[in-house]
C-alpha positions in Angstrom: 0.0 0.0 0.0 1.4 3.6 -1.0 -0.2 6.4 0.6 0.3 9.8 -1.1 -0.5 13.7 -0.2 -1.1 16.1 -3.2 0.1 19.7 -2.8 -2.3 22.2 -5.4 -6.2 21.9 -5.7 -6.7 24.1 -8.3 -7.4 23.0 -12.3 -5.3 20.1 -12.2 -5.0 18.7 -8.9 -8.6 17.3 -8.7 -7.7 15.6 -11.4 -4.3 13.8 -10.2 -6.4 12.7 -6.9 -9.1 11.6 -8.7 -7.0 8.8 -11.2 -4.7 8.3 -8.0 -6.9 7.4 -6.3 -8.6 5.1 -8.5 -5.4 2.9 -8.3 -4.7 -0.3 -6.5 -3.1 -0.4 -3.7 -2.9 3.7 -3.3 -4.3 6.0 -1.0 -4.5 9.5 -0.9 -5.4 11.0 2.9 -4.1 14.4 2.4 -4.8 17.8 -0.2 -2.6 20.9 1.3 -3.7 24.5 -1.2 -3.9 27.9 0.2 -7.1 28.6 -0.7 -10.2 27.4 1.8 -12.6 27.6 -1.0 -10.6 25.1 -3.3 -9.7 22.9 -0.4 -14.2 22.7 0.4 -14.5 21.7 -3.2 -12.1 18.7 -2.2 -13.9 17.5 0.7 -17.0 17.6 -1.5 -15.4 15.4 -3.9 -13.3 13.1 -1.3 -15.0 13.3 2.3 -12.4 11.0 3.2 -9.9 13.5 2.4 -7.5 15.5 5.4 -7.1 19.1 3.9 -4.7 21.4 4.9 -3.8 24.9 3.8 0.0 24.4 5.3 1.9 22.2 2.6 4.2 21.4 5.0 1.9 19.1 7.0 1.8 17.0 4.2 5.8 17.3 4.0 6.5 16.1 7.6 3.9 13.5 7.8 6.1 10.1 8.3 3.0 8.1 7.2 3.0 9.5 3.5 5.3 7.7 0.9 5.1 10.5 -2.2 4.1 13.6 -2.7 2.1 14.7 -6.0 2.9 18.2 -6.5 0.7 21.1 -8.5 1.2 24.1 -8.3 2.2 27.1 -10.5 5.7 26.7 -12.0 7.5 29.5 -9.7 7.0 26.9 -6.7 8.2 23.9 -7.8 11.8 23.9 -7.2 10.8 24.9 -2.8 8.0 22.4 -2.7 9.7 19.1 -4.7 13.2 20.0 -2.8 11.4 20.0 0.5 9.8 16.9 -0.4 12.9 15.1 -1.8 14.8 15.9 1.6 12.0 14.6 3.8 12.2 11.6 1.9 9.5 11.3 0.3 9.3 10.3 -4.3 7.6 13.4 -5.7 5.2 13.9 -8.8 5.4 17.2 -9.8 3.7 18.5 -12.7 5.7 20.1 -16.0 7.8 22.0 -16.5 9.8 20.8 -13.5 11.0 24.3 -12.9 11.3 27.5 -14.3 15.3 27.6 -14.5 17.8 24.9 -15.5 19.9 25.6 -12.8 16.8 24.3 -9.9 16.0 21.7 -12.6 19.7 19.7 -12.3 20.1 20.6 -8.9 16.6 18.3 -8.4 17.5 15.7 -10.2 21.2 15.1 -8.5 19.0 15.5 -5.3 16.4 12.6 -6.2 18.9 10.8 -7.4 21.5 10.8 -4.3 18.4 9.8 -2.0 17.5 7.2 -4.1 13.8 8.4 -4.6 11.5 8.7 -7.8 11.2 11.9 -9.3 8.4 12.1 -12.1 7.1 15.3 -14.1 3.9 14.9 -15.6 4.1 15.1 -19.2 1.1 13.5 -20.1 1.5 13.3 -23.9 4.0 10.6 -22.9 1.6 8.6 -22.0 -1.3 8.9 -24.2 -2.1 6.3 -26.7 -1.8 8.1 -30.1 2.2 9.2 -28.9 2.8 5.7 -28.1 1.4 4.2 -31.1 4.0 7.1 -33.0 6.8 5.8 -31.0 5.5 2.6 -31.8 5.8 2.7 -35.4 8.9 5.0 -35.7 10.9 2.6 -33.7 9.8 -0.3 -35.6 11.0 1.4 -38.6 7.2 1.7 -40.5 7.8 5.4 -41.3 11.4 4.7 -42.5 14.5 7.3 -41.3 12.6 10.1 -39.3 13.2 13.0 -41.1 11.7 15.7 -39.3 8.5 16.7 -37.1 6.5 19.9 -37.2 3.8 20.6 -34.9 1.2 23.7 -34.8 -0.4 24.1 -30.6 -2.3 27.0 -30.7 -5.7 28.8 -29.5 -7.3 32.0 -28.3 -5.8 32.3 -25.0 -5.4 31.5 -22.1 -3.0 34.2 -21.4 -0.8 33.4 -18.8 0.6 36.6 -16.5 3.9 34.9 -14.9 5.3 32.8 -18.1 5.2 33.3 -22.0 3.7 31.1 -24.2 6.6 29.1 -24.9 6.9 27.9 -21.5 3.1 27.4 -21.6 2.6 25.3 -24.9 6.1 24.2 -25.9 7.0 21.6 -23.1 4.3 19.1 -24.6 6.4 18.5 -28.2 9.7 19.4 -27.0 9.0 16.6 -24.5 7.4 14.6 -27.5 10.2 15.1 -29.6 12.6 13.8 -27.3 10.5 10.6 -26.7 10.3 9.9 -30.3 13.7 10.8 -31.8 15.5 8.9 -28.5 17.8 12.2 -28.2 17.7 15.4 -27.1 18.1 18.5 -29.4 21.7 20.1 -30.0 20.9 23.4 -31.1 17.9 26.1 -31.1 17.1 29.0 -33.1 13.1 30.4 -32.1 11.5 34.4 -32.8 8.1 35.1 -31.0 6.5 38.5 -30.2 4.1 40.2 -27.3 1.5 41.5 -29.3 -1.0 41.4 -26.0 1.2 41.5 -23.0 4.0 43.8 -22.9 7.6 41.6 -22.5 5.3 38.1 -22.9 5.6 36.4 -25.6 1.9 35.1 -27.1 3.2 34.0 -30.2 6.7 31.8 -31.3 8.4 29.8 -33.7 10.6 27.6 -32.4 13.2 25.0 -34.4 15.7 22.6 -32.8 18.4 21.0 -34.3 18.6 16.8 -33.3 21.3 14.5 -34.1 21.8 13.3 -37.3 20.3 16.1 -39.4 16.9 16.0 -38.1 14.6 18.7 -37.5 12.0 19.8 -35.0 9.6 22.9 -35.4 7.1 24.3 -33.2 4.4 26.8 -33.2 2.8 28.1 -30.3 0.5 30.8 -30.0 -2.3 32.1 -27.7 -3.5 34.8 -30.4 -5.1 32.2 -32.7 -9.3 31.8 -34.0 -8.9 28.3 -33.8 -7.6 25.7 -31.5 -5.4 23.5 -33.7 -3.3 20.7 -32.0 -1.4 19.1 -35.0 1.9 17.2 -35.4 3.0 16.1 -39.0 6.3 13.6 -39.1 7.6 12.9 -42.1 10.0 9.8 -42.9 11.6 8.4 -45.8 9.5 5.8 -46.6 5.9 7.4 -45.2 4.3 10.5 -43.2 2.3 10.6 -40.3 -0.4 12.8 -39.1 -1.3 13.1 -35.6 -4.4 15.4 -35.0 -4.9 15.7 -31.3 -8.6 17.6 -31.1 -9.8 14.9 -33.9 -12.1 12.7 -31.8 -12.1 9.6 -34.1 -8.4 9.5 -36.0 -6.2 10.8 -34.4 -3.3 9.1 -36.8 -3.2 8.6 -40.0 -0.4 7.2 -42.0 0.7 7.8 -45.6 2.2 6.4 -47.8 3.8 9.3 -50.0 7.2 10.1 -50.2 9.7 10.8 -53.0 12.4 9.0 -55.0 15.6 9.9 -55.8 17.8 8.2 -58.7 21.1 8.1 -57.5 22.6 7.1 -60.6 22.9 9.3 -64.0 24.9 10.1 -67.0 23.4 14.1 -67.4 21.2 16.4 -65.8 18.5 15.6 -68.1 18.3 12.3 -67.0 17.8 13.2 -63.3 14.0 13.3 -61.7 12.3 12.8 -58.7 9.9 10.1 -58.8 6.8 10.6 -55.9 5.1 8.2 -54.5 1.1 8.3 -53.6 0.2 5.3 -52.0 -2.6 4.3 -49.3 -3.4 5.8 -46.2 -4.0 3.8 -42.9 -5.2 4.8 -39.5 -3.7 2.4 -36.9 -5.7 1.5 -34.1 -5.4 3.2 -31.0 -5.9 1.7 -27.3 -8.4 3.0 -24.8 -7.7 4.9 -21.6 -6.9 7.7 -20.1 -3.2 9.5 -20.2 -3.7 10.6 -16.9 -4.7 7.1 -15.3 -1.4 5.5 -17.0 0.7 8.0 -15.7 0.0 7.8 -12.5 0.0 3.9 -12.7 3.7 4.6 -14.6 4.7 6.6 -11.6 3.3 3.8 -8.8 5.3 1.3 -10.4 8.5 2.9 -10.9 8.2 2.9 -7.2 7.6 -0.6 -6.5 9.3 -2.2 -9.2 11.8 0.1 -10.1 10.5 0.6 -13.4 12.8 3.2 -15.4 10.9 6.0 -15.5 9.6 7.4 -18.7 9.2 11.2 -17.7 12.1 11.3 -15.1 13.6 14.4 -13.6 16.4 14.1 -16.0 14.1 14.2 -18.9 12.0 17.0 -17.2 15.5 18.8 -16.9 16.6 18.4 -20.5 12.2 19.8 -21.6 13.7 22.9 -19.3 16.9 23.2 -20.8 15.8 23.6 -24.6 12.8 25.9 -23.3 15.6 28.4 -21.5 17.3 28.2 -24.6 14.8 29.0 -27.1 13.9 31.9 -25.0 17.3 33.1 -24.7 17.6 32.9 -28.4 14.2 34.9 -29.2 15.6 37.1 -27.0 18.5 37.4 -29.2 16.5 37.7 -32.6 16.4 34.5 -33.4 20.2 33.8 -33.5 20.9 29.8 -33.6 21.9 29.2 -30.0 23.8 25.5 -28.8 22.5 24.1 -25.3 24.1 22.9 -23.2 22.6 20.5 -20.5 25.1 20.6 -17.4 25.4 17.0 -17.1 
């Protein structure tokens, strides 16, 4: 039996308690939030529930075995390092922090006590980004090429990050999953047409191993709310429409042919391929309820964990860099990790 406390009530956190505690084995006895109203809702929901508007009851109770944390972004780094030092694996919800500096210094910390540390990047777990992974690594799209992806909507406007931080951890942490790597190099522009010095709108495009390519654009100052990724091999493409309701994926077969070999210039083409296009079945269930079955078990069985600290870390390294280099014009700008 794991017993858990979950730090933040507010949009999300009803939401972690509710698919935590619809695990085996798992309880959750205490909620800690600042605000009385949020913790009311909570007792509503979970009379079982022990609220608290001191986190820190939740941090020194001896009788809890992890702590699911979230909260805005500016409190991570205080509330999973207090956590981590009382002992305690921590859940904390992306990004891990706001600064690669308090991003390492967690993930050396979970690591010398010997305690999980997850971030919640729930794309990870959802069926449609496994099924991609699923299919690149089995080599049915050919060599990965490149992936472009378009997250935007009207709003929400966010007053203590930019966009970028908002949007952009989702595919940069996609990215990573599926390419098996992290990126090299960044080169992004983005503007603040709403909020003066935050960023609504940016274009962001990181350099991987091997040649390939990763684009992203994020914007809060769009009619429509569009959540597309487009990944294009050499053998077939791959469309993965997130706000599509019935499929999600589909897969192409187009691509184009090169003749290596020719005696003049008027002998070289391009031969392109249309073939058929197949939507691959997708399995049911919620991200959120694998997750935080992922997290339990990387706790009991020492499963590796798919959204560690360390991959949280290297989400906040490319975002600090992207921002550095939008605020730099958009110069090309190589990150660097600190490992």
């Amino acid at each position: 039996m794991l017993t858990l406390g979950v730090i933040g009530c507010g949009y999300w956190g009803p939401n972690l308690v509710r698919n935590f505690y619809s695990q085996p084995d798992t309880r959750v006895t205490k909620v800690a939030d600042l605000s009385r109203e949020r913790l009311q809702h909570m007792e509503t929901l979970f009379p079982a529930l022990e609220t608290t508007q001191d986190h820190r009851e939740l941090i020194e109770d001896p009788g809890l075995d992890a702590i699911v944390i979230s909260t805005p972004v500016t409190t991570h780094y205080k509330l999973a390092k207090e956590a981590l030092e009382a002992g305690k694996h921590v859940f904390l919800e992306k990004p891990l922090t706001h600064n690669a500096a308090e991003s390492l210094e967690l993930v050396k910390l979970a690591e010398a006590k010997g305690l999980v540390g997850m971030v919640g990047h729930t794309f990870l777990y959802s069926p449609a980004v496994m099924k991609i992974k699923e299919l690149v690594d089995a080599g049915e799209l050919g060599e990965v090429q490149y992936i472009s992806t378009i997250r935007v909507n009207l709003g929400l406007f966010q007053d203590d990050i930019n966009v970028v931080w908002d949007l952009a951890p989702h595919d940069i942490s996609i990215f990573n999953f599926i390419f098996g790597s992290v990126p090299d190099r960044v080169n992004a522009v983005g503007h603040d047409y709403i909020q003066p010095e935050i960023e609504d709108v940016a274009f962001l495009t990181f350099r991987y191993p091997k040649g390939k390519l990763a684009h992203v654009h994020v914007s809060w100052l769009d009619p429509n709310k569009i959540r597309k990724t487009t990944v294009v091999g050499s053998k077939k493409m791959l469309v993965y429409d997130d706000v599509s309701t019935l499929e999600k994926i589909r897969v192409y077969d187009k691509g184009v042919d090169v003749h290596r070999h020719y005696d003049t210039f008027g002998e070289f083409h391009l031969a392109y391929r249309f073939g058929d296009i197949s939507i691959p079945k997708l399995a049911d269930g919620e991200p959120l309820k694998a997750e935080t079955a992922h997290f339990l078990d990387c706790i009991r069985k020492g499963t590796p964990c798919r959204s560690s600290f360390l991959h949280g870390h290297q989400v906040v390294v490319a975002l600090e860099h992207a921002c550095r280099s939008m605020g730099d014009s958009g110069g090309e700008t190589a990150i660097d990790y600190g490992l």
